[in-house]
VMD Tcl script that draws the C-alpha trace (Angstrom):
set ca {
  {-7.33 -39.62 1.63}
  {-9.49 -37.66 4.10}
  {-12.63 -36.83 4.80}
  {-12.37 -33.52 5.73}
  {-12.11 -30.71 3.28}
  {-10.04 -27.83 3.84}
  {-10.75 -24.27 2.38}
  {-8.69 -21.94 0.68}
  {-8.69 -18.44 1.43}
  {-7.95 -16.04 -1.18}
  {-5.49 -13.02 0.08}
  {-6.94 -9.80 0.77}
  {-5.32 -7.80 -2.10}
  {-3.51 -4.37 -1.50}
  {-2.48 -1.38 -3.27}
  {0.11 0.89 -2.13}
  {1.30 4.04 -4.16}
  {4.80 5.56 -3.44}
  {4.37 9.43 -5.05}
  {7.62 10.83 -5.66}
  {7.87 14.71 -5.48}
  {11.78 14.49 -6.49}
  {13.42 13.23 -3.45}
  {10.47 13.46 -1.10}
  {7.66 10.85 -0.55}
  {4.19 11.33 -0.11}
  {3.04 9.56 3.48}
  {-0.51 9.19 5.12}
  {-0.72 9.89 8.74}
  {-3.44 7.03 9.91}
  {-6.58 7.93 11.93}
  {-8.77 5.28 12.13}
  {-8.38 2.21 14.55}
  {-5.61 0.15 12.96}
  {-2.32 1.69 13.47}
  {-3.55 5.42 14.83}
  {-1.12 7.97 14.60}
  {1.33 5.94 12.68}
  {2.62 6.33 8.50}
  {2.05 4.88 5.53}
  {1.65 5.65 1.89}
  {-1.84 6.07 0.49}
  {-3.44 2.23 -0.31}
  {-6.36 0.49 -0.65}
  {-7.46 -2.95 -1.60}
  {-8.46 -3.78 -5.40}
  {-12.67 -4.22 -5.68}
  {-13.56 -7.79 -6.75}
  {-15.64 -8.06 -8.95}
  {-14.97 -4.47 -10.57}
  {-12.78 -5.77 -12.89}
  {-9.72 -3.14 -12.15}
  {-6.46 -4.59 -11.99}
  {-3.90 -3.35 -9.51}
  {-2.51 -0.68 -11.38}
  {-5.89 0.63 -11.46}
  {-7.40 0.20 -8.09}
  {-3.80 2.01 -7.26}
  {-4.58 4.90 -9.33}
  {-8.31 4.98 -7.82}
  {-7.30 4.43 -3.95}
  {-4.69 7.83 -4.82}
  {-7.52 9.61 -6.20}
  {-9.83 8.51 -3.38}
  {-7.43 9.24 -0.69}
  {-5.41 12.09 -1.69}
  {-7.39 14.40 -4.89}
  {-4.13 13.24 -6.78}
  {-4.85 11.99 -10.06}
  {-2.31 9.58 -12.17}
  {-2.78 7.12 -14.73}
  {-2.78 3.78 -14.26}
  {-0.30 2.77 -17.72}
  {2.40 5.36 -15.86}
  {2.41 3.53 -12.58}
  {5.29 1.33 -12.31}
  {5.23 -1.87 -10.12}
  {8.56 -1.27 -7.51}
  {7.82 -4.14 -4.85}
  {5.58 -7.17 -4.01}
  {5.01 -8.04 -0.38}
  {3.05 -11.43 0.74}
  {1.84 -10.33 4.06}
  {0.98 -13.08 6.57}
  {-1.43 -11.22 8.96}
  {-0.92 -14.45 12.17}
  {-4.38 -13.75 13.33}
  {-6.35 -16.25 10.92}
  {-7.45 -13.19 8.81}
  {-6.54 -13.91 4.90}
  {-2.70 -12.83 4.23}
  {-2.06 -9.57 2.14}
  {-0.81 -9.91 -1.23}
  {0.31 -6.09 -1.50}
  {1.66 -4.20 -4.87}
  {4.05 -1.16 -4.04}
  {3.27 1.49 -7.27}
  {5.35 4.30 -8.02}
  {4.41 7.45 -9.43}
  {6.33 10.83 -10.62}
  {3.72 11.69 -13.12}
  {0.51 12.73 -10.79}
  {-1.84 16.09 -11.72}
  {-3.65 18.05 -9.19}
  {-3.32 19.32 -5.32}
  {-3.07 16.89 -2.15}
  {-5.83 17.35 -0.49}
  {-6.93 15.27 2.90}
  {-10.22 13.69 0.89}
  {-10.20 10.89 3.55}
  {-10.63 13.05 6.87}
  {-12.54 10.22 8.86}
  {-9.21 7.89 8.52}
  {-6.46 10.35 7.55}
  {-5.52 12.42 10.37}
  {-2.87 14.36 7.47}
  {-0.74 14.19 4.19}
  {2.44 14.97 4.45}
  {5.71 14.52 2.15}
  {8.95 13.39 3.72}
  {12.03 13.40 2.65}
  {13.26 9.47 1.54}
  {16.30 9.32 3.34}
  {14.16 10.91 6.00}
  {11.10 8.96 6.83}
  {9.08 8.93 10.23}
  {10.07 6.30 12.75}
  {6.35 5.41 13.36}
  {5.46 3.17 10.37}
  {3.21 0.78 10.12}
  {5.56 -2.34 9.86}
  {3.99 -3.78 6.71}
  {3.66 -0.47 4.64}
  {7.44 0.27 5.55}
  {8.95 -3.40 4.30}
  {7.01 -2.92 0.69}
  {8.23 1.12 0.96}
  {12.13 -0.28 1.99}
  {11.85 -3.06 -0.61}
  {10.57 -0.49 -3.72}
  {13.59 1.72 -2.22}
  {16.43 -1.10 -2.08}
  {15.30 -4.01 -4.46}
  {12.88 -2.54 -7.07}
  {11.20 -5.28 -8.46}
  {11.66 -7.78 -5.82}
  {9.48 -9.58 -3.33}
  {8.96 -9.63 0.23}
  {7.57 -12.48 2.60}
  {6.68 -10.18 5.88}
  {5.71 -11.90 9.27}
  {5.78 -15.39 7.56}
  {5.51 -18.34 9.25}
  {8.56 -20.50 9.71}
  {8.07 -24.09 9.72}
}
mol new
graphics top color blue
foreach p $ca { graphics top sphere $p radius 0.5 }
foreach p [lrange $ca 0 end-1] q [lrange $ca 1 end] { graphics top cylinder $p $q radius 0.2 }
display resetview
């Protein structure tokens, strides 16, 4: 038995919402430090202590990002990436939402971090993605319902 007494660190929690327009996708151009210039889908992290679950923190971060509006109960759960960040920041535990059902106009809401909104076709999809948004984005498009471990540590 030791002495010593370790601390566990929960995972940062992510949302990611994947808005279908038929066969185009929805993508955020980033502008802020991490990953400038490159794509991902609108995301956020869920608020502890708010008592949201992901579903809603998903349909809040769209709202928040993008003017869209969708409810939470027509979200559906594609993809579940554990992302091991390496740098001895918390892992991600990120949820990849879909949506078809969505009211109102995109609209840039985030100008500060969101250099533009664009939709792209799904067999289509910019080069420049940020690595972890693109594996939960590949794994909603090939293995709906599946999970991901992304940059994990091999023993």
């Amino acid at each position: 038995m030791s002495d010593s007494t370790s601390t566990v660190t929960a995972p940062i929690t992510d949302v990611h919402i994947i808005v279908r327009n038929g066969q185009e996708i929805l993508l955020s151009q980033r502008g802020g430090a991490y990953g400038y210039g490159q794509w991902h889908l609108p995301s956020g992290k869920l608020e502890r202590g708010e008592n949201e679950t992901p579903a809603q923190a998903a349909a809040r971060e769209l709202h928040e990002e993008t003017g869209l509006e969708a409810d939470p109960e027509t979200l559906t759960l594609q993809h579940t990436v554990i992302h091991h960040q390496g740098d001895g920041t918390p892992d991600r535990l990120g949820f990849f939402f879909e949506t078809t059902k969505y009211a109102g106009d995109v609209v840039n809401r985030e100008t500060d971090k969101c250099l533009a909104l664009e939709w792209f076709a799904e067999h289509d999809l910019p080069d420049n993605l940020i690595p972890y948004p693109a594996i939960g984005l590949t794994g909603s498009l090939t293995q709906p319902g599946g999970l991901t471990y992304h940059n994990w540590p091999e023993d």
